[in-house]
KETOR-170279 format. One record per residue: residue in three letters; x, y, z of N, C-alpha, C in turn. Coordinates in steps of 0.1 Angstrom, whole numbers, padded with zeros to 4 digits. Example, Ala and Ser with C-alpha at 12.3 -4.5 7.8 and 13.67 -1.06 7.14 Angstrom:
REM residues 2
  aa    nx    ny    nz   cax   cay   caz    cx    cy    cz
 ALA  0132 -0057  0078  0123 -0045  0078  0132 -0033  0078
 SER  0128 -0022  0071  0137 -0011  0071  0129  0000  0079
END
This chain:
REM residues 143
  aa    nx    ny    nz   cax   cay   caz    cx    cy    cz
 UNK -0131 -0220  0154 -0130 -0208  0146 -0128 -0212  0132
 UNK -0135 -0207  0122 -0134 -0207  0110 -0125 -0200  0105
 UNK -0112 -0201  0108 -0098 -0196  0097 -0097 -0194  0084
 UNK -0104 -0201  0077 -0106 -0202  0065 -0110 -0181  0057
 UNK -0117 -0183  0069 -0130 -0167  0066 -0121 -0159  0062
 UNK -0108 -0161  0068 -0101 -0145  0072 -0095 -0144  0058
 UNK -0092 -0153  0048 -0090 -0155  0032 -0094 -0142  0029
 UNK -0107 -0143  0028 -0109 -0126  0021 -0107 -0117  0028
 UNK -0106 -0110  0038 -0102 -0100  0045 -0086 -0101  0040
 UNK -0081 -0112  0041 -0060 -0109  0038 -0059 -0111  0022
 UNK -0066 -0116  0013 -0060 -0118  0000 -0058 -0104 -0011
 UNK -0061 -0096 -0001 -0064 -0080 -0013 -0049 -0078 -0011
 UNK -0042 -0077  0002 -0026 -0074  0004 -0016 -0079 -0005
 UNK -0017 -0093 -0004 -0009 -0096 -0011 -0013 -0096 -0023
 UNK -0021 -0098 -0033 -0025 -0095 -0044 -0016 -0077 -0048
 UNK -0019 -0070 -0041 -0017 -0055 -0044  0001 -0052 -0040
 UNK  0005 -0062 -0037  0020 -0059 -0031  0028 -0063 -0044
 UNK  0023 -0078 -0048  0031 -0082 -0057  0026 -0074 -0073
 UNK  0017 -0069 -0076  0012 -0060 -0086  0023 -0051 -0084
 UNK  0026 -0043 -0073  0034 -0029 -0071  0047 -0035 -0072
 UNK  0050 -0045 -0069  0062 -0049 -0069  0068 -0045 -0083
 UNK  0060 -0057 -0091  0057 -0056 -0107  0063 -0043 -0113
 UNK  0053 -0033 -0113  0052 -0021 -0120  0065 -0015 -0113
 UNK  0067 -0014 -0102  0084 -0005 -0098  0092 -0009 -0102
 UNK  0088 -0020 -0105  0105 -0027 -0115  0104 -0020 -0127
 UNK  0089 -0028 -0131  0093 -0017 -0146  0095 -0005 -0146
 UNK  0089  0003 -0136  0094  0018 -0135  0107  0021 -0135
 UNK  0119  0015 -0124  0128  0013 -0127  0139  0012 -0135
 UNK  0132  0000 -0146  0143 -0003 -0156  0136  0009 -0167
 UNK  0124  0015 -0167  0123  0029 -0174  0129  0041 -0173
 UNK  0132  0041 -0159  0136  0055 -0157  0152  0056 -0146
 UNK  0156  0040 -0143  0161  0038 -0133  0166  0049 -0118
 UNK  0152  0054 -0115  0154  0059 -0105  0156  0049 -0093
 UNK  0163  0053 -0086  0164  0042 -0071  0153  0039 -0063
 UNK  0144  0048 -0063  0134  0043 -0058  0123  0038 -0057
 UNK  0122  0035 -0071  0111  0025 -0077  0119  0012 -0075
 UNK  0137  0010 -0081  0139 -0006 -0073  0138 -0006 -0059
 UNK  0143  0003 -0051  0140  0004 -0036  0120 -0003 -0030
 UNK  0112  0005 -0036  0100 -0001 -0039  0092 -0012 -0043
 UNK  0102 -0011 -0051  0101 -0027 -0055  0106 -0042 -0043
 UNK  0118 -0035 -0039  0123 -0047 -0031  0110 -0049 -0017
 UNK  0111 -0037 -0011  0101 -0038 -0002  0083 -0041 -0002
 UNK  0080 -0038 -0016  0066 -0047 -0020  0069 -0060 -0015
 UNK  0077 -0065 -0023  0087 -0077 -0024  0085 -0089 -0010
 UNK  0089 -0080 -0006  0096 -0085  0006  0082 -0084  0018
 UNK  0073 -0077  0016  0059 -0079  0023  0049 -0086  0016
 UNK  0053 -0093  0004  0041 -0098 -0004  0050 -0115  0003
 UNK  0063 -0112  0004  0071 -0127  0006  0064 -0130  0024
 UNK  0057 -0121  0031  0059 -0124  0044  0043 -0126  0045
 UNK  0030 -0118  0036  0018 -0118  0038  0016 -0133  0029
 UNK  0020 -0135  0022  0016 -0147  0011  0013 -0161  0013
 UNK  0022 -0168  0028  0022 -0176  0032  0006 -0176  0037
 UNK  0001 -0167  0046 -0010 -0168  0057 -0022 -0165  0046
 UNK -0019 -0160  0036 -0029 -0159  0025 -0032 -0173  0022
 UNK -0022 -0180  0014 -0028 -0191  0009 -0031 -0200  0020
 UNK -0024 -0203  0033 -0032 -0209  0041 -0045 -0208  0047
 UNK -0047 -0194  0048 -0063 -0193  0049 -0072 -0195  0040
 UNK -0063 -0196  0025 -0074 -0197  0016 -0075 -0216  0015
 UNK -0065 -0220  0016 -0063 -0233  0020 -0075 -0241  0027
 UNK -0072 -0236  0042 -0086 -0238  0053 -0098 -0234  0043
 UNK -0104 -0222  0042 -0114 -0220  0034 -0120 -0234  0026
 UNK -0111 -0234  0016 -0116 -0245  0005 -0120 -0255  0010
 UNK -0110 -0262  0026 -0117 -0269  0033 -0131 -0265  0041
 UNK -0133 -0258  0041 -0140 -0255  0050 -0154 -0250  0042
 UNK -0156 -0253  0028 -0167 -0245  0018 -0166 -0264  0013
 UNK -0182 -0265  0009 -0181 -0277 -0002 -0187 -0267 -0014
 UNK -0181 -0266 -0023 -0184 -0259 -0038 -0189 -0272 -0038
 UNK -0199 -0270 -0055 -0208 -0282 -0062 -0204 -0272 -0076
 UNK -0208 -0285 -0086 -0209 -0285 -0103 -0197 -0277 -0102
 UNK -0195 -0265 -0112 -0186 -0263 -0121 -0179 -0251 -0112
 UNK -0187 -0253 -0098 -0172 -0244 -0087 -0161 -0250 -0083
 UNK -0164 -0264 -0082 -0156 -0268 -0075 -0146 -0277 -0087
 UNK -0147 -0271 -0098 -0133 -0275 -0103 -0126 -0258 -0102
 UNK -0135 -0250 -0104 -0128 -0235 -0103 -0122 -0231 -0087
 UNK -0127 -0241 -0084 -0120 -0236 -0062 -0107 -0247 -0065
 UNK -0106 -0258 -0072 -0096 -0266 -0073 -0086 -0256 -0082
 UNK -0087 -0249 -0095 -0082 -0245 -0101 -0077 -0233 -0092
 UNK -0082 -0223 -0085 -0077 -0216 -0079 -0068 -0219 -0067
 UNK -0069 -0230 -0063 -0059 -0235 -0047 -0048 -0241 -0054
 UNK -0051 -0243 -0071 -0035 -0250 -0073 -0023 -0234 -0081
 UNK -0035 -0225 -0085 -0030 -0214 -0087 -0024 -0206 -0077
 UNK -0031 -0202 -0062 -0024 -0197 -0051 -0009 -0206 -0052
 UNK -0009 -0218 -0048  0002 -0223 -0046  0013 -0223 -0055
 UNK  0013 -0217 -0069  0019 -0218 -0080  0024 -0204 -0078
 UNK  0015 -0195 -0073  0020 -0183 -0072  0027 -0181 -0060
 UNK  0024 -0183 -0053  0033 -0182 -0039  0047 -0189 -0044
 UNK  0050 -0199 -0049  0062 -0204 -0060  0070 -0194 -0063
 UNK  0061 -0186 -0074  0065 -0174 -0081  0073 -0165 -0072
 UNK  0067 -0160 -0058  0065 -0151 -0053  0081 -0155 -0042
 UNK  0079 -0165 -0040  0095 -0168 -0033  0106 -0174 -0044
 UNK  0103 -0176 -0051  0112 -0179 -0062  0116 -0161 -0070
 UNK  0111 -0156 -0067  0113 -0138 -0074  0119 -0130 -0060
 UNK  0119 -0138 -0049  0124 -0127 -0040  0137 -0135 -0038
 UNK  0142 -0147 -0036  0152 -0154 -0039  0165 -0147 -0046
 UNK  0155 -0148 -0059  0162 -0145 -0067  0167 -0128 -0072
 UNK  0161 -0120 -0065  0161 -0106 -0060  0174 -0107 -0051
 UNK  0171 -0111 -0043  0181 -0116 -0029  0197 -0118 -0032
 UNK  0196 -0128 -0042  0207 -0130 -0052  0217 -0121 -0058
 UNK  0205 -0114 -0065  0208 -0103 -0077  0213 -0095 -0066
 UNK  0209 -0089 -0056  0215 -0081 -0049  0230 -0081 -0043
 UNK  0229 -0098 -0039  0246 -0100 -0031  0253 -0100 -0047
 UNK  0250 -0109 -0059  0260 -0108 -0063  0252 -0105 -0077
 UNK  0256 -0089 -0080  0253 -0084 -0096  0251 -0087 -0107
 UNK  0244 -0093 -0115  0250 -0097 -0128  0235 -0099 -0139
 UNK  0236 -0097 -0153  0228 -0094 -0160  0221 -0106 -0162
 UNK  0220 -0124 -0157  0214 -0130 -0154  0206 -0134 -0144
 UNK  0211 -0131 -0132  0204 -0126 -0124  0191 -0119 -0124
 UNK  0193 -0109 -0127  0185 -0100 -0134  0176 -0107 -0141
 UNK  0177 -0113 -0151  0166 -0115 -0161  0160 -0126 -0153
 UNK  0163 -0136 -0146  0158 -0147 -0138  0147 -0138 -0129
 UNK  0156 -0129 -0124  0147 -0120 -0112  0134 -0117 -0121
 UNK  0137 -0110 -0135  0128 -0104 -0139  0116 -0111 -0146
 UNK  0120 -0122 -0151  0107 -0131 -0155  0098 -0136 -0144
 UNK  0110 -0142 -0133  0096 -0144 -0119  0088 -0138 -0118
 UNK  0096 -0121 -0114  0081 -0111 -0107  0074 -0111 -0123
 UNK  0074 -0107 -0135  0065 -0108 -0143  0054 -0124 -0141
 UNK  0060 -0128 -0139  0052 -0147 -0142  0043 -0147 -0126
 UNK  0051 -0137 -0119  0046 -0137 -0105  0029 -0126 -0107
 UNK  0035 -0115 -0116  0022 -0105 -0117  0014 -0114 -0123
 UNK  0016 -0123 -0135  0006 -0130 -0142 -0005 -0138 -0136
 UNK  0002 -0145 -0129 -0004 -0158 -0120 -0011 -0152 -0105
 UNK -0008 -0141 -0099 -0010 -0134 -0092 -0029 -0132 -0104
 UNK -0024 -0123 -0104 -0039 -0122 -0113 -0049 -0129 -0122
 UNK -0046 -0145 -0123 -0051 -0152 -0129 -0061 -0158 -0115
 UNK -0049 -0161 -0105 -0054 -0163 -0093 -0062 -0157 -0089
 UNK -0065 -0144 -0087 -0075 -0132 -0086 -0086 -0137 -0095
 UNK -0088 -0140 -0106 -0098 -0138 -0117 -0105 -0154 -0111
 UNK -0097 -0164 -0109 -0106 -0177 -0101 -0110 -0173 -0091
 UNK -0110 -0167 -0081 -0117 -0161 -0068 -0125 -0156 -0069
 UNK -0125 -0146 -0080 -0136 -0134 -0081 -0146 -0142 -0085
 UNK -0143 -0155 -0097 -0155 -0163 -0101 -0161 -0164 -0095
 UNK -0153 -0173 -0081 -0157 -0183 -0068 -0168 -0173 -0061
 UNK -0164 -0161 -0061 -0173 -0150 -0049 -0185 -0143 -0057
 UNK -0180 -0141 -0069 -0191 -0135 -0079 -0199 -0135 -0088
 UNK -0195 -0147 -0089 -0197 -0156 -0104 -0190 -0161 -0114
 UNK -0194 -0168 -0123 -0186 -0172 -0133 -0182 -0163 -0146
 UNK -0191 -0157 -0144 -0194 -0143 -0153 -0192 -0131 -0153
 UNK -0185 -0128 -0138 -0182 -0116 -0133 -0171 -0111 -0140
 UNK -0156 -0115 -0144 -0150 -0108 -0150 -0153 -0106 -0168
 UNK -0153 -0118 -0172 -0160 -0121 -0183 -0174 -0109 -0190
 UNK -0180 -0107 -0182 -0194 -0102 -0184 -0193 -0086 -0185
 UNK -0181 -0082 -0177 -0182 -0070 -0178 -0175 -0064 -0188
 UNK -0162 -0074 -0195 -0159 -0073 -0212 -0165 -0071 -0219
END
């Protein structure tokens, strides 16, 4: 079985969990209703549980694809970006985890630069894939 395949069928989830995660924070610290951090934690906490099987499928994949010329530095660029983001992405629920047992306005800002660095990389990650499946010109081209 090619495990690799299932990469794109699971990468849209976690892509879209840690994006929502993102924005309910900032909604949040905008409006601080409870239920945007409540939303937040729970993106959170499903992007921390889908993310592993993500990047390992995307993992197998790469094994499992020989890219040539100037994909296969963008398939390398992307497998070292998934794993930098998955970083992010337990390094921001950690530190969520934290902020929650014990309060404090450092906390906080630790928490809050991950999930942003988490949305960033999260989407940079996305824009090497989309190359990989659509071209090199696909996001680019439509600017």
């Amino acid at each position: 079985m090619d495990i690799g395949k299932f990469h794109v069928l699971l990468v849209h989830f976690p892509i879209a969990l840690v994006l929502a995660a993102g924005a309910a924070d900032l909604l949040w610290l905008i409006t601080r209703r409870t239920v945007f951090r409540s939303a937040g934690a729970y993106c959170l906490a499903a992007a921390l549980l889908s993310a592993p099987v993500t990047v390992w499928t995307g993992w197998e994949h790469l094994e499992e694809t020989r890219w040539s010329g100037p994909y296969a530095d963008i398939a390398e660029d992307h497998e070292d970006a998934g794993f930098v983001t998955l970083g992010l992405v337990v390094g921001a629920a950690g530190a969520r985890l934290a902020w929650h047992r014990w309060p404090g306005r450092w906390l906080a800002v630790v928490y809050g630069v991950l999930i942003m660095a988490a949305v960033a990389s999260v989407s940079w990650t996305g824009s090497l894939g989309g190359e990989l499946t659509h071209g090199q010109d696909y996001l680019s081209g439509a600017l």
